[in-house]
VEXVOGU-995086 format. One record per residue (C-alpha): residue number from 0; residue in three letters; x, y, z. Coordinates in nm, 2 decimals, padded with zeros to 4 digits. Layout:
   milo   vexlo       c1       c2       c3
    NUM     ALA        X        Y        Z
...
END
This chain:
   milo   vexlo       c1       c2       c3
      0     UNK   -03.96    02.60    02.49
      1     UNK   -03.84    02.37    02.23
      2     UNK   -03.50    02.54    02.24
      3     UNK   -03.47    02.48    02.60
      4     UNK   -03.54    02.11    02.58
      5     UNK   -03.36    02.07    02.25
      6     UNK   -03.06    02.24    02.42
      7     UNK   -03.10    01.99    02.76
      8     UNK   -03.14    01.68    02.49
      9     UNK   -02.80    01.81    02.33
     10     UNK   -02.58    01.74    02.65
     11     UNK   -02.75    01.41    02.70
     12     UNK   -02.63    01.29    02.34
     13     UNK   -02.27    01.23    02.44
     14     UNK   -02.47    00.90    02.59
     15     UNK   -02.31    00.63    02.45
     16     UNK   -02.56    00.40    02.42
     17     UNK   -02.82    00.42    02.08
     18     UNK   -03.09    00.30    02.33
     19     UNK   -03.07    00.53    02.57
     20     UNK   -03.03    00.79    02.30
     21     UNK   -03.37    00.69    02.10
     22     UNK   -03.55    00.64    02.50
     23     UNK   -03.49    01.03    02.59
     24     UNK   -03.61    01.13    02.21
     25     UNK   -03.92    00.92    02.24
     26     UNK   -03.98    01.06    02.64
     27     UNK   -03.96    01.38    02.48
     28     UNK   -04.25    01.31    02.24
     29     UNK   -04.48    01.20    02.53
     30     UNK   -04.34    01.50    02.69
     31     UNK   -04.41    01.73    02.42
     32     UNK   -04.77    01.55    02.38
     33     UNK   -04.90    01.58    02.70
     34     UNK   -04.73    01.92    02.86
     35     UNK   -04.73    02.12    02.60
     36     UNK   -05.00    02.04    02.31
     37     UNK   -05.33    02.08    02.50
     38     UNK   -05.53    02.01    02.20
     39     UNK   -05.55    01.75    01.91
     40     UNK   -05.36    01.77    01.63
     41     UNK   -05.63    01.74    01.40
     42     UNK   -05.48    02.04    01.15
     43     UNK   -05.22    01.90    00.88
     44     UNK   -05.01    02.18    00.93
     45     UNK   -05.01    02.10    01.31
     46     UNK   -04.91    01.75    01.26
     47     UNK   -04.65    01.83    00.97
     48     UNK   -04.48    02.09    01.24
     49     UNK   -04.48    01.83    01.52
     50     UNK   -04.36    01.54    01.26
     51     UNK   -04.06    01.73    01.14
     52     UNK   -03.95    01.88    01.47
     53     UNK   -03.98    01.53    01.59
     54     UNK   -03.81    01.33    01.29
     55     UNK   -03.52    01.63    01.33
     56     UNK   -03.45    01.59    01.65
     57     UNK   -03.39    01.19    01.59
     58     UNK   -03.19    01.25    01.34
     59     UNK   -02.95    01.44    01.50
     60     UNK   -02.98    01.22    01.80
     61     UNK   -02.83    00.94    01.58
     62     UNK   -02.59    01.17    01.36
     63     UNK   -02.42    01.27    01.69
     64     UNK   -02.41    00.93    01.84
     65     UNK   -02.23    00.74    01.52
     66     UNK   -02.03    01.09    01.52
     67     UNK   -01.95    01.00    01.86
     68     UNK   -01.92    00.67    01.83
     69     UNK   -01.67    00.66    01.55
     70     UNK   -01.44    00.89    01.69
     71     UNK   -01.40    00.66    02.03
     72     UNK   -01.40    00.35    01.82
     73     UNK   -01.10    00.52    01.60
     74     UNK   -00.95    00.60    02.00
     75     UNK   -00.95    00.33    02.11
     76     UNK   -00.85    00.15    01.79
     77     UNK   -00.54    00.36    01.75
     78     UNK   -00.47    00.29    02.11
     79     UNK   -00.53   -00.09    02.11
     80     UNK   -00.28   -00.07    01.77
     81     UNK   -00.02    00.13    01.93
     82     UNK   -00.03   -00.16    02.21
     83     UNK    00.00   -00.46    01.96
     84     UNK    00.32   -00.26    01.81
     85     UNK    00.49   -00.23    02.16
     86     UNK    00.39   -00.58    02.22
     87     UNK    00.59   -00.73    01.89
     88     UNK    00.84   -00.46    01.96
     89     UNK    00.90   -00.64    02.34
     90     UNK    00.84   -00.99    02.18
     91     UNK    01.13   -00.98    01.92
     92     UNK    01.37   -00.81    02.17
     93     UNK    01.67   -00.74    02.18
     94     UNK    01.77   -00.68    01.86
     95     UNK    02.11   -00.49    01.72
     96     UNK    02.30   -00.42    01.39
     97     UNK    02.06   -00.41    01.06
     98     UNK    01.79   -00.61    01.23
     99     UNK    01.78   -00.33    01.45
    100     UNK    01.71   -00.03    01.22
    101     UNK    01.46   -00.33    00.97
    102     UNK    01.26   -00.35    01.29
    103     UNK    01.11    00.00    01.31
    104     UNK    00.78    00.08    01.41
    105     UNK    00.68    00.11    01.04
    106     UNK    00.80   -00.24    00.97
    107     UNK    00.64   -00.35    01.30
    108     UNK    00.34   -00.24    01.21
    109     UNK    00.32   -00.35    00.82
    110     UNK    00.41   -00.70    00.98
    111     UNK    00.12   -00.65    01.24
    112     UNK   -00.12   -00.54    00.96
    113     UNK    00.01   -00.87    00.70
    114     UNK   -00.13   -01.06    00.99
    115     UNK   -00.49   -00.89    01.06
    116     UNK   -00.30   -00.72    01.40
    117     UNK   -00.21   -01.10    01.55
    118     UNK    00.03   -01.07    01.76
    119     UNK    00.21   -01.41    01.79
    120     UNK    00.14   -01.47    01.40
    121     UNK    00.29   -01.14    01.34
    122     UNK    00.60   -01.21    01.57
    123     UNK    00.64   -01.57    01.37
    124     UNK    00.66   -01.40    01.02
    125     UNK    00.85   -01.12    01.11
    126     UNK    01.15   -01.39    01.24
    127     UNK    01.12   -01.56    00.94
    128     UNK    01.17   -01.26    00.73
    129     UNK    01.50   -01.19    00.96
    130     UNK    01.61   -01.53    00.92
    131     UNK    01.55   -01.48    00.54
    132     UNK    01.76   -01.21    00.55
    133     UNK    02.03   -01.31    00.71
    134     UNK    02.09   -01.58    00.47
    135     UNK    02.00   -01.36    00.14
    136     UNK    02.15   -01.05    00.26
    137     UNK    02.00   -00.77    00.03
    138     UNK    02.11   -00.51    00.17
    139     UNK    02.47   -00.66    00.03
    140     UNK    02.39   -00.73   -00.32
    141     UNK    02.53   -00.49   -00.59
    142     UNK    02.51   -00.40   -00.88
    143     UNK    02.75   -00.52   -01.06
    144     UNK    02.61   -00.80   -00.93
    145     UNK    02.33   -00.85   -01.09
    146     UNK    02.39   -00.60   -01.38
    147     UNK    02.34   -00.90   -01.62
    148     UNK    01.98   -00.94   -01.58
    149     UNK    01.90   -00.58   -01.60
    150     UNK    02.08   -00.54   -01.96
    151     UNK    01.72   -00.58   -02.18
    152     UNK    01.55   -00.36   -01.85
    153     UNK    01.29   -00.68   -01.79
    154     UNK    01.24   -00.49   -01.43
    155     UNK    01.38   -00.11   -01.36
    156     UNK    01.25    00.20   -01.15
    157     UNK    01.06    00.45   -01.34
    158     UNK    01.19    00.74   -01.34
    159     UNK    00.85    00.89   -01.28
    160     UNK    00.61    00.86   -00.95
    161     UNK    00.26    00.75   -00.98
    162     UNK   -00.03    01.06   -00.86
    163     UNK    00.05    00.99   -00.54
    164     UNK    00.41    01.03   -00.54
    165     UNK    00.50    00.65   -00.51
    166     UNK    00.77    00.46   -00.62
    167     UNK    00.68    00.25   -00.95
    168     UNK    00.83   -00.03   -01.06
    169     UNK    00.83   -00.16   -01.44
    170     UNK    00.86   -00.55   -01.53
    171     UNK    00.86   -00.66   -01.85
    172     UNK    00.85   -01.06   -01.89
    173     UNK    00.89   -01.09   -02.25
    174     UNK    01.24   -00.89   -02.20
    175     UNK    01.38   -01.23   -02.01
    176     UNK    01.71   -01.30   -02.12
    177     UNK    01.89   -01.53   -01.84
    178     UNK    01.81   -01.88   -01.70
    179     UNK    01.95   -01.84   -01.37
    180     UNK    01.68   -01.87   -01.11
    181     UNK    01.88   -01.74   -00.77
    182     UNK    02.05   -01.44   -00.98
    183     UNK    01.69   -01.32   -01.13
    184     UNK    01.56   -01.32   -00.78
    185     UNK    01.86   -01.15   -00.63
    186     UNK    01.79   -00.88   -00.92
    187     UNK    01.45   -00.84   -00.85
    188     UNK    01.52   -00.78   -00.45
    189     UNK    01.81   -00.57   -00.50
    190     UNK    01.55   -00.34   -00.70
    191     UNK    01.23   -00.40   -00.44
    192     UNK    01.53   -00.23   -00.19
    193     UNK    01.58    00.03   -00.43
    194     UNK    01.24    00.11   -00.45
    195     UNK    01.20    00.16   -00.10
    196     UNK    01.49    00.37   -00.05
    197     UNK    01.34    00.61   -00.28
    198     UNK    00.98    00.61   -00.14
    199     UNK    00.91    00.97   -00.08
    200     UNK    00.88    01.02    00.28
    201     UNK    00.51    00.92    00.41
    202     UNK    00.48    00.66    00.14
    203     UNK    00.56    00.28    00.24
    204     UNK    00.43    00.14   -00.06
    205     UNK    00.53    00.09   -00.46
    206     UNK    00.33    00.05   -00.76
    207     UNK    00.44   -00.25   -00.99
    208     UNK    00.37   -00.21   -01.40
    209     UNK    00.36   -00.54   -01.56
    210     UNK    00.43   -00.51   -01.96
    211     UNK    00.36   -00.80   -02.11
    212     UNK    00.46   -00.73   -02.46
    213     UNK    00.63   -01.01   -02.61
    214     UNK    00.55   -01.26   -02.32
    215     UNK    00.49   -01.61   -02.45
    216     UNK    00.53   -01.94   -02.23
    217     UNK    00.78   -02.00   -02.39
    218     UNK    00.96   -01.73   -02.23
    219     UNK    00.78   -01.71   -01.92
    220     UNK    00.98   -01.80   -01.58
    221     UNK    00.92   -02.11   -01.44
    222     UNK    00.63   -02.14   -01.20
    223     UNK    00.96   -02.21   -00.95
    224     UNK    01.11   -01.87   -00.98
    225     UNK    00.74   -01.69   -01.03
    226     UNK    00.63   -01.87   -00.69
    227     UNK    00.95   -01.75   -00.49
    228     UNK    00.91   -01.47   -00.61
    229     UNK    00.54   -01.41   -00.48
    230     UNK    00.68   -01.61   -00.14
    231     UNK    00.91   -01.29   -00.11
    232     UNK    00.71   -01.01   -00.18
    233     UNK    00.42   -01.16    00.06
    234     UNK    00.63   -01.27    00.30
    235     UNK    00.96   -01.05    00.33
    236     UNK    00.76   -00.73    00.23
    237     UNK    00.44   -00.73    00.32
    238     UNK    00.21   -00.39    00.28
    239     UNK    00.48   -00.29    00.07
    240     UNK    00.28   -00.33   -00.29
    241     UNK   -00.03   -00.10   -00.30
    242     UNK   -00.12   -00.21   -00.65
    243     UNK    00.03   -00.38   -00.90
    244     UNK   -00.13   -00.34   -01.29
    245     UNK   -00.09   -00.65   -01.57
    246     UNK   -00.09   -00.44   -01.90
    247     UNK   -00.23   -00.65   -02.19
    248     UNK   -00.17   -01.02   -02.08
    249     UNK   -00.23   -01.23   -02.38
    250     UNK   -00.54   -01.46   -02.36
    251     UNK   -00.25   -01.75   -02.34
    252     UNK   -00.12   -01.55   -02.00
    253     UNK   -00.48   -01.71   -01.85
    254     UNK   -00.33   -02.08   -01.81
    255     UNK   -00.03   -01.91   -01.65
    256     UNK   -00.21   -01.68   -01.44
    257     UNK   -00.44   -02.00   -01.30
    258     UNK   -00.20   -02.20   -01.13
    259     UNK    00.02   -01.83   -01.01
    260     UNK   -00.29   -01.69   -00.85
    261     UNK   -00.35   -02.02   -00.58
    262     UNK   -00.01   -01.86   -00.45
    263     UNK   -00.15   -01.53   -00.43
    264     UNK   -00.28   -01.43   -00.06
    265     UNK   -00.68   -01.26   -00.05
    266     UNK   -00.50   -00.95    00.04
    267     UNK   -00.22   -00.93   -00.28
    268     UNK   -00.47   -01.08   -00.51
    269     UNK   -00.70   -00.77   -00.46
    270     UNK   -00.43   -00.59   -00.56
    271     UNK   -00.37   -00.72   -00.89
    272     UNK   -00.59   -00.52   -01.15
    273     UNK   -00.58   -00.62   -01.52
    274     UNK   -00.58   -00.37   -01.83
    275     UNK   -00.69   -00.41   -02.14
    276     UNK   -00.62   -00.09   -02.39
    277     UNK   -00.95   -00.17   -02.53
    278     UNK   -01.15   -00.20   -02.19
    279     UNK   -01.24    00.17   -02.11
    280     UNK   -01.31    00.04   -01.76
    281     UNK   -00.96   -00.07   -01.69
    282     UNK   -00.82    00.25   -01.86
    283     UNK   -01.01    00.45   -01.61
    284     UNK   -00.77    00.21   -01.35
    285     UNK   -00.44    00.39   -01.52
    286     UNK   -00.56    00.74   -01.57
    287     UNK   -00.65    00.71   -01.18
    288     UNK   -00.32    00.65   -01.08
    289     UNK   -00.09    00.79   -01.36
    290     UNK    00.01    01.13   -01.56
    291     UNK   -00.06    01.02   -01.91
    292     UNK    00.19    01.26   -02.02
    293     UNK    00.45    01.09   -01.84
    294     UNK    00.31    00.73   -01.88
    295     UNK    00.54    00.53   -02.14
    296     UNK    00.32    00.45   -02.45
    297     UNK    00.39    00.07   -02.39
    298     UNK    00.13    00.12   -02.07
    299     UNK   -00.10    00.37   -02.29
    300     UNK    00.09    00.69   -02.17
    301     UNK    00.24    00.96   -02.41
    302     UNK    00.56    00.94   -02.32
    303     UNK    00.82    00.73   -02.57
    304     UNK    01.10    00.73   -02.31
    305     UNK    01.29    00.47   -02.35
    306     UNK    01.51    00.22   -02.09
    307     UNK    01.89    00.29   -02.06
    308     UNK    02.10    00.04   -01.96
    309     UNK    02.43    00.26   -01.87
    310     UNK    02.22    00.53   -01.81
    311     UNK    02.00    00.36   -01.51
    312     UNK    02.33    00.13   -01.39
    313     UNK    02.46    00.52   -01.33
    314     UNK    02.14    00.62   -01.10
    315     UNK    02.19    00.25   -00.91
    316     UNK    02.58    00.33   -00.82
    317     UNK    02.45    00.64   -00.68
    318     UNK    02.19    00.50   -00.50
    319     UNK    02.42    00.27   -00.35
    320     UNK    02.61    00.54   -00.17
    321     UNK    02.28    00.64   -00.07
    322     UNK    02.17    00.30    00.09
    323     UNK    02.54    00.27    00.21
    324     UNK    02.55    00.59    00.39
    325     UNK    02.19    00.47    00.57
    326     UNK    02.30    00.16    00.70
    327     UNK    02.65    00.26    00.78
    328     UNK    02.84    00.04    00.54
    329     UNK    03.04    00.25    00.38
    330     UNK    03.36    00.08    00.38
    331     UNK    03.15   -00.25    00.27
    332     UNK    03.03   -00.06   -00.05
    333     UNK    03.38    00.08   -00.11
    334     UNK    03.57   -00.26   -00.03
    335     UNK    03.29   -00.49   -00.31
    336     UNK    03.32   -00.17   -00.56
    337     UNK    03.67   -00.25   -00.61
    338     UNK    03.78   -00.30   -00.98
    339     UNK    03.46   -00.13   -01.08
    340     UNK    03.41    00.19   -01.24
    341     UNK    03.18    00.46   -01.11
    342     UNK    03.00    00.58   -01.44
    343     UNK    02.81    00.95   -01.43
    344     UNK    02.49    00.99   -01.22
    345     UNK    02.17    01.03   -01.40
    346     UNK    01.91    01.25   -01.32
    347     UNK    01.62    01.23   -01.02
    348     UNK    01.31    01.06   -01.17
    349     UNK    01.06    01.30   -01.27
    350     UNK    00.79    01.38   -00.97
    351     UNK    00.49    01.47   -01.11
    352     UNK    00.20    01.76   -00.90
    353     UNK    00.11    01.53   -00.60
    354     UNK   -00.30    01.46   -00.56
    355     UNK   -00.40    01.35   -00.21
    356     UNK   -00.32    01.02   -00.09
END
């Protein structure tokens, strides 16, 4: 008998209602009472069986509706989201050229997710960033270029991937060693594009490693260039950092760090994780994230690879041809190569066993 009605209570459960739910399992205990028990339950074993028939069958009666209940909210979610990405798609129509291929759905949605899924605040920052980039043009900045500021490697790819196969990033501060503030921001988004170009495929997002060994005020940038340069990666590339990790700020870094974080939106700042090597806690951070073995000893790793100028101006003349070949300017990145020599190409960065994302 309890099978029957258990069985009859099972096709009601798709109800999506909790009330309605908790009514039927509480009609079936007066059910049960009256029809079915024709004596008191005055034996503890009696009323221990009807108590744990009766506190299973709620509790399945509310496992199966949140079961239920998630999987229509994640539904309709998905559908709702797909809806706001048409919506910016119509909104910043019609597009052509490189604006064209930015404005994917991937960059549509990154844009849509920046903005908490707001349509017209979405649509707003998404035409500044193509007004932004019609003026900077980073998808036209070389090398040679910029080659100057990368001479002492104060911000390179890694030639390694975090655990979960993502590009990484490596800044060192205290390697500054140029005062010009439009050429080190032109160096740090030629290498933000670089990153993304070599984001494995079903990654979106890079993982900065800040070293700041030999940092001093003294040396710093000024809060001009460090504020731009926060305007740009929240702004121009948004959901593109998943995490960025401060290695060892000096207690002095603090002063800097107080005025740089009021720049900071909710959203970056909870991505900014401090590590001490003397903080087990914040270790645990890095071992999370990185193969020690590959991890340059500067960030607590084993690893005492070193930066190579030549070596990794080779890897970005290669990756040029790459990016080139992408966005169809190849006669653009053989006209601006002129009168510049092609060195050797250096290896593929090292991609350590992937652990689920």
């Amino acid at each position: 008998m309890l099978l029957s009605i258990g069985s009859s209570l099972g096709s009601l459960l798709e109800i999506k209602s909790m009330a309605i739910c908790l009514s039927l399992v509480w009609d079936f205990s007066e059910f049960y009472s009256n029809t079915i028990i024709t004596e008191p339950l005055e034996s503890p074993i009696d009323q221990s069986f009807f108590r744990s028939r009766f506190d299973i069958l709620v509790e399945s009666a509310i496992t199966m509706f949140r079961r239920r209940h998630t999987h229509d909210h994640e539904e309709n979610d998905s559908a709702n989201r797909a809806a706001k990405v048409n919506e910016l798609k119509a909104a910043i129509e019609p597009r052509s050229g490189l604006s064209s291929q930015f404005c994917d759905d991937a960059c549509l949605r990154r844009y849509l997710e920046a903005r908490n899924w707001n349509v017209d605040k979405s649509k707003k920052m998404l035409q500044e960033t193509l007004k932004w980039r019609s003026i900077f043009k980073p998808e036209e900045i070389r090398w040679h270029d910029v080659a100057i500021e990368g001479e002492t490697g104060k911000v390179y790819r890694a030639n390694f991937h975090d655990l979960h196969g993502r590009t990484v990033l490596i800044l060192r501060p205290g390697k500054q060693n140029t005062s010009s503030h439009d050429n080190q921001l032109r160096h740090l988004v030629y290498l933000i594009e670089n990153a993304i170009l070599n984001l494995p495929e079903g990654h979106e997002q890079m993982v900065w490693l800040i070293d700041f060994s030999g940092w001093s005020l003294t040396n710093s940038v000024p809060i001009k260039t460090a504020r731009e340069t926060i305007n740009i990666l929240q702004n121009h590339y948004p959901e593109r950092l998943a995490i960025a990790f401060l290695y060892n700020p000096p207690r002095i870094f603090e002063t800097f760090w107080k005025i740089v974080k009021y720049f900071l939106d909710p959203k970056t700042f909870q991505k900014v994780k401090f590590v001490y090597p003397k903080n087990d806690e914040s270790l645990e951070l890095m071992r999370q994230e990185f193969d020690v073995e590959i991890l340059p000893s500067e960030f607590g790793g084993r690893s005492l690879s070193q930066y190579d100028h030549e070596e990794f101006s080779s890897l970005m003349t290669k990756d040029e041809v790459k990016a080139a070949g992408k966005l169809g300017q190849d006669d653009k990145l053989n006209h601006s190569s002129k009168g510049h020599s092609t060195a050797e190409v250096a290896p593929e960065p090292v991609l350590p066993s992937l652990q689920s994302s």
